[in-house]
N, C-alpha and C positions, 0 to 999 in steps of 0.2 A: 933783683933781676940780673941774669946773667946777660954778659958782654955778647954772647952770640945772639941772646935776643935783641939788644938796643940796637944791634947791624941790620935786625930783620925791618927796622921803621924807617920806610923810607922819606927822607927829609923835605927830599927837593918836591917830591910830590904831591908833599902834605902843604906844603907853602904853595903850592898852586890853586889849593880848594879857598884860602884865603885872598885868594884875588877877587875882583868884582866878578857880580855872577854871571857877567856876559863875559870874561874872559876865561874862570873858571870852570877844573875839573872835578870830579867827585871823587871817594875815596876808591882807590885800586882793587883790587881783585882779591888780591891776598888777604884783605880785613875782613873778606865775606865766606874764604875758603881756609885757613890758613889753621890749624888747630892751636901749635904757639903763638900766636895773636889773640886768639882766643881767650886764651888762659891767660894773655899780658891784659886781657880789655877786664878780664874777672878782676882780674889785683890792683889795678897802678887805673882804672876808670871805673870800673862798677865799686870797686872797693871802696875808693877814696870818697864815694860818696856814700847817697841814700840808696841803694835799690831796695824793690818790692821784690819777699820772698813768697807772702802768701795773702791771706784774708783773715784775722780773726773770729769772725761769726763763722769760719769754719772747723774753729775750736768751740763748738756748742757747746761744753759744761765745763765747768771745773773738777779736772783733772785731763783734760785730752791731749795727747799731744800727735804730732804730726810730724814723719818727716820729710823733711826735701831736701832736693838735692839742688846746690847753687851753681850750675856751670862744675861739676866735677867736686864739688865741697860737700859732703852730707851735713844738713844742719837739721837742727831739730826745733819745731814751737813746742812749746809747751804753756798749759793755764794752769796755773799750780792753784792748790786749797780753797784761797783769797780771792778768784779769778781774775790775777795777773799775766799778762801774754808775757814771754820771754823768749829768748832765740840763745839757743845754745850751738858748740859743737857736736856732732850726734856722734861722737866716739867713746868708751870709756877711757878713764886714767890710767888704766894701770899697764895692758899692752895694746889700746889703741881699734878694739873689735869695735864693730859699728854694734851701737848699742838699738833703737830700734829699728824697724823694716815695715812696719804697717801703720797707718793710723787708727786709732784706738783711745779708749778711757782705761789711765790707770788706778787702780784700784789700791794700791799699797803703794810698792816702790818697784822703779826702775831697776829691773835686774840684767844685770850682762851675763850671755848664753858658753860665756867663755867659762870663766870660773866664779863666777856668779855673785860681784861684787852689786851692790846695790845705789839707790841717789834714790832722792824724795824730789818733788818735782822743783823746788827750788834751786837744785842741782848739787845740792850735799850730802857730799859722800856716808852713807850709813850703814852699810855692811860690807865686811871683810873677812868672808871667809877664812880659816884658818891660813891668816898671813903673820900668824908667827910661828908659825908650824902647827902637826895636830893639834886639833880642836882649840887654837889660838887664836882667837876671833880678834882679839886687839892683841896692838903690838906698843912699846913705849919709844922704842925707836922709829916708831912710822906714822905720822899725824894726818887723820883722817880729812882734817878740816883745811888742807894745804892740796888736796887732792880730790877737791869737785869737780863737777864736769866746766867747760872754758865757756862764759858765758861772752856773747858776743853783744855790741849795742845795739840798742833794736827801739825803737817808737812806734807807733801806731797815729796814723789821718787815716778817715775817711774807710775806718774797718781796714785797711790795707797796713800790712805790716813789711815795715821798713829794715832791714840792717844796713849799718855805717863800720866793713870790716875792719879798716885803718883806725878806726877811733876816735877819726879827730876832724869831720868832716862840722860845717857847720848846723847847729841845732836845726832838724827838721822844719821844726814852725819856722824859722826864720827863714829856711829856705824856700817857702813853699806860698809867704809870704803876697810875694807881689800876685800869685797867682788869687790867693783869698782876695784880696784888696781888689783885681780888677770884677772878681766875683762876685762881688756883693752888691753891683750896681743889677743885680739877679737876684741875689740869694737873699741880702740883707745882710743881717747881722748874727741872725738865728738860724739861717737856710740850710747848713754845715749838719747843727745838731738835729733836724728833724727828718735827717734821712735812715730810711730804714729799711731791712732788706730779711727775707727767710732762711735761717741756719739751710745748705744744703738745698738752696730753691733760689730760682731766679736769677740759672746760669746755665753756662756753656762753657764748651773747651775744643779749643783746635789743635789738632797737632800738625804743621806744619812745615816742608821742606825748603826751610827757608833760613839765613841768617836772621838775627833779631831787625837790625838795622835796617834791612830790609821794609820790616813791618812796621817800626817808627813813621821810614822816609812816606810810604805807602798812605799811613793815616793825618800825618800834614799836611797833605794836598787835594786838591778837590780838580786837580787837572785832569784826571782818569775818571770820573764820573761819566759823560756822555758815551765813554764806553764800558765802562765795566760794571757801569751801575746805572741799565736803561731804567730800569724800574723806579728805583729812587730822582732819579732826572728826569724825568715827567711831571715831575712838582717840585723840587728841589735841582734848579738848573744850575748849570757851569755859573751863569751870572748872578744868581741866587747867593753866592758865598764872596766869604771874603778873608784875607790872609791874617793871621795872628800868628806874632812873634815879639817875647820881651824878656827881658833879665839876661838874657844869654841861654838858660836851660828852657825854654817853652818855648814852641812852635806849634801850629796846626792851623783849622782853619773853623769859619763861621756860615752859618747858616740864616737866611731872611723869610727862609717858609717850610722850618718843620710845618709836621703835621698833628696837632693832639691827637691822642687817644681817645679813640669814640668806638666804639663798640656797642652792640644792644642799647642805643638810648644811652650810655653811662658815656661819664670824664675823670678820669683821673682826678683825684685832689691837686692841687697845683699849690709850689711857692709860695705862702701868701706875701710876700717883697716883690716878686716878678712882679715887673711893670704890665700893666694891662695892657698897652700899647703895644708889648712887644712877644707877644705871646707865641707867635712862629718864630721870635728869635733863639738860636742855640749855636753853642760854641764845643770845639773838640781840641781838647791841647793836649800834647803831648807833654811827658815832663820828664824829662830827658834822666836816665839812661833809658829807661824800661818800662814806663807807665802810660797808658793810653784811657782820658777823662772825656768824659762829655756831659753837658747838662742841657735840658729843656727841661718848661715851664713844669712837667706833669712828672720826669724822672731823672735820676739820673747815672749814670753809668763808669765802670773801674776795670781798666782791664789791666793783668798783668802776663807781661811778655817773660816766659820763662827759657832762656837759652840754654839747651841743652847740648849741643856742638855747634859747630862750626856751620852747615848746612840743614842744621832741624831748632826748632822754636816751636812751645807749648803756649795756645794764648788762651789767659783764666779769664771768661766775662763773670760781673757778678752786675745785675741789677739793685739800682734801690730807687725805693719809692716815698713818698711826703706824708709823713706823720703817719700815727698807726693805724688808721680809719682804712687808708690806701691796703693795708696787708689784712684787710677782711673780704668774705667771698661774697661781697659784693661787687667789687673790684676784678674779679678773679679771670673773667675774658680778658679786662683791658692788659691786664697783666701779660697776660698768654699773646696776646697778640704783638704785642711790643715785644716780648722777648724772640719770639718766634722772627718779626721784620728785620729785630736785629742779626740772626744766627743768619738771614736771609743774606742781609749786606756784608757779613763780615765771610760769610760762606763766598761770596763772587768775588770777595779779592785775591784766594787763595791761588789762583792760575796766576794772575800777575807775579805776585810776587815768591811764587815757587821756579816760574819762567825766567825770572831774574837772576833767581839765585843759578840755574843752567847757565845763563851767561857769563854767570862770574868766573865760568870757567874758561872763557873764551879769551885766547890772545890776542882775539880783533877787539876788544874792548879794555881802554885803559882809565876808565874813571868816567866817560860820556858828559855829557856836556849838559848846561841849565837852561831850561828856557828862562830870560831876565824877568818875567811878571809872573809866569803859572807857579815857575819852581821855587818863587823865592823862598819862601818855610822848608823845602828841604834842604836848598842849599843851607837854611841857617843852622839846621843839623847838622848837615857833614863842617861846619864850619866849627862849630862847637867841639866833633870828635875829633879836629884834625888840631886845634891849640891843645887839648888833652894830651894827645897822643906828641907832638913836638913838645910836651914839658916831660912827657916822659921821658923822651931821647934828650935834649939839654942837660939832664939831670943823671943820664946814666953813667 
């Protein structure tokens, strides 16, 4: 990180968001508008950890690969042969062209449009053009196997696919842990494996004017409901919810009256662990940096927050549904209509938190202030970005 970025964190104001939330302010303007902040939140915060780059079941066969782009980074999934996910660099080795631009099944090999070096989807290198002059396909000075593509770490929960660009974050499960454990008083023990979801079905995408952080603080709270979501507050009231926050990276809130799916006489398959008792109950937690969860008794849902600048954010919903009975057209209204309620709710927050992102650019506003009971899960947010972001600046 260069010195002129560590100048850009400002210190004293970040020790402010860690005050009690009744003295406390939010994070500044500059972390929502700021493009080198930006790019310091890609390296030294989303790096050091897990983020979600994409979906797996959106690598439908083996050999697909995909690419994205991370905050400015082209990366590439790929399912190679064996149908293994992997997360590479999407560049070639030799002078650095982005090697693909569409998603697609590859058929052979990974050819680069430059001078048309090739990879197999494992990411080793297998043709080279005459690189030792005419018609010198190999060379004895240039070792083919020293010169794959840069494979980054990558795991896979819950079909969502994770990269950890630092390296050295701690193992996935481990981290995602306390979240399984509070889950299972829902899920069970099996709850995890029986969910299941349609390649390329049982989703949505928003594209959004808004910082990511934005849409975190947004879906942690249930304080905005009475107005921005008359619809769902009709049955699901302000009082209806309740806060959740633990570990340090989870925040959001809970639910005492979803509503099953009922459509035509049908009901979704449900949990069979989900307590009977608690069948209107459902939780929505964020898992900090970039991930937004929710589960009820009949589905449950994954969304991935794709930050693409400073003031725009891509959001992936995918649905999945309980065991495979649920993904037959018997099912097929309840489906529809659930996905549909959702695209409804997650479509009425897009004012707020695009309205937001407009203020960020206001000199009258310098962090704004917590209510001490509605806000507490987002404060626990900006709380979490703002020790991040002071170990960044300690450290520089």
């Amino acid at each position: 990180m260069t010195q002129a970025t560590s100048q850009q964190i400002p210190v004293h104001q970040l020790e402010t968001i860690l005050a009690p939330i009744h003295e406390a302010t939010g994070l500044s303007n500059a972390f929502y508008t700021d493009q080198k902040l930006f790019e310091l939140e890609r390296d030294q915060i989303m790096g050091t950890t897990w983020a979600c780059v994409g979906f797996a079941s959106d690598l439908s066969q083996n050999g697909s690969v995909k690419p994205v782009d991370f905050m400015g980074l082209p990366l590439l999934l790929m399912r190679n042969r064996e149908g293994q996910v992997q997360v590479f660099h999407n560049v070639c080795s030799h002078r650095g062209m982005k090697l693909v631009e569409e998603a697609g099944t590859v058929q052979g090999v990974i050819r680069c449009p430059y001078h048309s070096w090739t990879y197999d989807l494992n990411g080793g290198l297998k043709g080279t053009p005459h690189v030792g002059g005419i018609d010198k396909h190999k060379d004895e000075r240039f070792a083919c196997e020293k010169h794959g593509l840069k494979a980054i770490r990558s795991a896979i929960w819950m079909d969502m696919v994770f990269v950890n660009l630092s390296g050295d974050a701690q193992p996935l499960e481990e981290m995602l842990a306390p979240l399984t454990a509070r889950w299972s008083q829902f899920l069970g023990d099996d709850g995890m494996s029986l969910m299941r979801r349609r390649a390329n079905m049982d989703s949505t995408t928003l594209d959004i004017a808004c910082n990511w952080k934005l849409a975190v603080e947004n879906y942690c709270e249930a304080y905005h409901l009475p107005w921005v979501h008359p619809s769902l507050n009709t049955y699901s009231r302000l009082e209806d919810h309740y806060n959740i926050l633990f570990d340090e990276q989870f925040a959001g809130q809970g639910s005492y009256a979803y509503n099953l799916s009922d459509v035509a006489g049908t009901h979704l398959p449900q949990f069979p662990s989900w307590p009977q008792d608690r069948l209107r109950n459902a939780e929505y937690v964020a898992f900090f940096p970039n991930v937004l969860l929710g589960i009820q008794a009949d589905h449950a849902f994954a969304m991935q927050l794709e930050p693409v600048a400073p003031g725009r954010t891509i959001e992936h919903l995918r649905l999945f549904y309980v065991g495979d009975e649920a993904l037959s057209d018997e099912y097929a209204a309840c489906r529809n209509a659930i996905l549909e309620s959702w695209k409804v709710v997650f479509a009425e927050d897009i004012a707020s938190v695009e309205g937001m992102q407009k203020g960020r650019h206001s000199p009258g506003y310098g962090g704004g202030a917590f209510s001490p009971e509605m806000d507490i899960p987002t404060h626990y947010f900006h709380q979490w970005a703002a020790r991040k972001l002071l170990t960044i600046a300690q450290n520089a």
